[in-house]
N, C-alpha and C positions, 0 to 999 in steps of 0.2 A: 339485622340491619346495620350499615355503617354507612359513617360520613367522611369526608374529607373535604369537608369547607370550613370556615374560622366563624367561633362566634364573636364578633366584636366585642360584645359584653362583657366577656371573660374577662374579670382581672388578676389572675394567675399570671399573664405576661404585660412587657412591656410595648406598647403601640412602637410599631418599626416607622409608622407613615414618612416622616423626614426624613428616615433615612432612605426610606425606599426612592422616595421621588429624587433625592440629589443624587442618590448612584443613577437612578433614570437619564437624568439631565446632563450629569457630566459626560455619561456614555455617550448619550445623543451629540452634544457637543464634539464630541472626538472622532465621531463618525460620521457623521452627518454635515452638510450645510446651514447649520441650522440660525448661526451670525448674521443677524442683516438678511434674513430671508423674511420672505413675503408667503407664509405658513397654510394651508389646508387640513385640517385637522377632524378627519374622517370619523365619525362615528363618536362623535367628543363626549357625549355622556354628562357627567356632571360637569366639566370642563377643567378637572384639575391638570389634566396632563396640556391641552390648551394656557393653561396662565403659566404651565412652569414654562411652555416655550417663549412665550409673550414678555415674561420678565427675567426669563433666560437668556437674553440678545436675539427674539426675532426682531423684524421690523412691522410687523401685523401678522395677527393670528387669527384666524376665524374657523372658528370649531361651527362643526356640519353635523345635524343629528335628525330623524325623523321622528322622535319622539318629543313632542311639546314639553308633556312634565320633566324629562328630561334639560330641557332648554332652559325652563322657568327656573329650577333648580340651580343649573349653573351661572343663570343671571342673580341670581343671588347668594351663590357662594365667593362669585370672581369678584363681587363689587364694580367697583368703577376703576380696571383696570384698562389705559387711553387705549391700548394696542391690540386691542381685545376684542371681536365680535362675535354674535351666535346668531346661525341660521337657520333654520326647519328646509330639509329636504332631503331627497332621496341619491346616496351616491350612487345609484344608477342611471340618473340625468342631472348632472349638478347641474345649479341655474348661475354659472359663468360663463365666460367667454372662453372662448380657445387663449393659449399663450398666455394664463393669468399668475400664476402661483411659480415660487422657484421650486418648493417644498411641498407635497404631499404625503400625510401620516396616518397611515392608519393603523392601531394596536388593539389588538385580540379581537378584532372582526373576521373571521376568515368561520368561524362555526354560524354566523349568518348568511353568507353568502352559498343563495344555490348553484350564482352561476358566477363562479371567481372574473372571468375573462367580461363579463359586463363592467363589473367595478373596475378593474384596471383600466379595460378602453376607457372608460372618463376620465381617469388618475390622467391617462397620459395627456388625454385630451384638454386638461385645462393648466399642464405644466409649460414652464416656457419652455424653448430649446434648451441642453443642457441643463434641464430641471432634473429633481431629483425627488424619488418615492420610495420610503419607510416601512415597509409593513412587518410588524412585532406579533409574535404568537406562537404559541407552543405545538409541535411538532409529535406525533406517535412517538418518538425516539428522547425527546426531552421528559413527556410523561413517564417513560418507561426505564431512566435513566437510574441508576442502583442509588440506592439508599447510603449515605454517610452522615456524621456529623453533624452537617449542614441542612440537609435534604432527607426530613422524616419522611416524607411520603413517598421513599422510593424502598423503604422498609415496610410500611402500609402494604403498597402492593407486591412488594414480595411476598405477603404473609397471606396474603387475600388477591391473588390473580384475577380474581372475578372482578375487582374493581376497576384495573388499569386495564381491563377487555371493554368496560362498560365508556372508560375514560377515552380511549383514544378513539373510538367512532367519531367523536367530535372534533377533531383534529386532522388539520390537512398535511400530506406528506411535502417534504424541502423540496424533493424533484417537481410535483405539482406547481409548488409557487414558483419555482425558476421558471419551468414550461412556460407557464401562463405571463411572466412578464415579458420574456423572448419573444412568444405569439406575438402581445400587444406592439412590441416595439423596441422596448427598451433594451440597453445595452447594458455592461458593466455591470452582469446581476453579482451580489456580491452574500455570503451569508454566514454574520455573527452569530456565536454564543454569549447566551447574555445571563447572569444568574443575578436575580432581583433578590433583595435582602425583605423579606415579608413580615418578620415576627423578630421582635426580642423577648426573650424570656429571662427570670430571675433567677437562674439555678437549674439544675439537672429537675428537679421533684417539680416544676413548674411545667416541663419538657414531657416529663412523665404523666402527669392529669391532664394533659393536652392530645395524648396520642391514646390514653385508654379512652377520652372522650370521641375522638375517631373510629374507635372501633366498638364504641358504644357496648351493640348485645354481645361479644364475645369474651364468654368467659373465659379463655386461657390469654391469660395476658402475661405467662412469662417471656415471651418473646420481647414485649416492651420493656421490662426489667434486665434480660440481656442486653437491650439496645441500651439500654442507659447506662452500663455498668461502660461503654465505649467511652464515654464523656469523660473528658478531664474536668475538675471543680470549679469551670469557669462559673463567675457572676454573672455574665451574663452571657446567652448563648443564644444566636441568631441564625435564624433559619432563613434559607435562602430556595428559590425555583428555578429552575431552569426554564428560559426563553428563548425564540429564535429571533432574529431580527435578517430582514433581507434589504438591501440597498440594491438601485439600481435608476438608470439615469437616461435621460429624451435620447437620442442618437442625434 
C-alpha cells in the first residue's frame, strides 16, 4: 500500500500555508484581472483562496459552493471580512444574472465535473463582456512531471508507476480545457505553469521520513536514500507541485 497525501499532523516539517497562498496571489495578481474585480469564486470550499482575493485588491468576492458544511466553515474561518460573501449553489446554474462578474475562478474542480462544457457555459454566462475566467488544476503531464529537488513526488512515481496510472485518471488533459473554453465562447485561451510551494521541511532527514512515509509498506527504500544524497545541506528545503492555470476572456 502507498500514499501520496500529506499528514498535517506531521511535525517533521515546517507548514508552507503562507507561503503557498502569497505565491498564489502574487501569481494571480500578475496574471490575472484580479484589481478592482468584482470576483466569482467557483467551488470555494473553506473559502481561503476567496479571502486572499478579497484582501488581495478585489472589489467583492463571493465564493460559490454546494456544500453547506463547506460554507459554514468558511463563514467562520473568513470572519467579517466587508468584501467577502458565501453562497450555496450549483455551478451548473448559478443563481445570477447574465453580465455580473468581471472574474471567474475556479481551482482544482475539473476531477468534479462530468460534464466540463456545462460549467463553463455558466462561467461565460454570468461574466461581463471582456470578463475573464481562471481555471487552476493539475494536468496528466504536470502529475507526471520528473522528480527533482523540489518535487518529491515525481520520484514517488518513477519508483511506483502504478501510482501516477491510478493518479492521472483524475486529471483532465490542457487540449480538453482549451477545446472546451473555445466551444463555450471564449477567446484568448492562454496556459500558465504554475509550481505552488506546499511543504517546508527542516533538513534533508525531515525530506527523508516524509517520503518513506509515502511509500509506507515498501521495504526497499534505498531509492529514498539515493534521492537524498541529491540535496545540498539546506535548512530548509521546500517542496513544490506543479499546476496548470488556463486564462481566457468574454469575446
Amino acid at each position: 500500500m502507498f500514499s501520496i497525501f500529506y499528514d498535517v499532523e506531521d511535525s517533521s516539517f515546517i507548514a508552507g500555508n503562507q507561503q503557498s497562498e502569497a505565491s498564489w496571489l502574487a501569481f494571480m495578481k500578475d496574471n490575472t484581472p484580479l484589481l478592482g474585480a468584482n470576483v466569482l469564486d467557483i467551488g470555494c470550499g473553506n473559502g481561503t483562496f476567496s479571502q486572499l482575493m478579497a484582501i488581495g485588491g478585489a472589489q467583492m468576492v463571493t465564493g460559490l459552493d454546494y456544500s453547506i458544511p463547506s460554507l459554514l466553515g468558511a463563514l467562520n474561518r473568513t470572519g467579517r471580512t466587508i468584501n467577502l460573501q458565501f453562497v450555496q449553489g450549483d455551478a451548473r446554474d448559478i443563481q445570477f444574472c447574465e453580465n455580473t462578474f468581471d472574474l471567474v475562478v475556479m481551482r482544482a474542480m475539473l476531477h468534479q465535473m462530468t460534464t466540463l462544457s456545462e460549467w463553463i457555459d455558466e462561467a461565460f454566462r454570468v461574466l461581463k463582456p471582456n470578463g475573464t475566467i481562471v481555471i487552476q488544476d493539475r494536468t496528466p503531464e504536470d502529475v507526471l512531471a520528473k522528480g527533482n529537488q523540489r518535487h518529491f513526488n515525481g520520484y514517488l512515481f518513477e519508483q511506483f508507476p502504478q501510482l501516477a496510472e491510478q493518479d492521472i485518471l483524475h486529471h483532465t488533459s490542457s487540449q480538453d480545457v482549451q477545446t472546451t473554453l473555445r466551444g463555450s465562447g471564449f477567446v484568448c485561451v492562454q496556459e500558465l505553469p504554475y509550481w505552488e510551494p506546499v511543504r517546508v521541511y527542516h533538513g534533508v532527514e525531515a525530506v527523508r521520513l516524509e517520503l518513506k512515509k509515502r511509500a509506507m509498506e515498501c521495504s526497499d527504500s534505498s531509492w529514498i536514500d539515493e534521492m537524498c544524497m541529491k540535496f545540498n545541506n539546506d535548512t530548509y528545503i521546500t517542496e513544490m507541485i506543479p499546476w496548470t492555470f488556463w486564462t481566457a476572456q468574454v469575446g
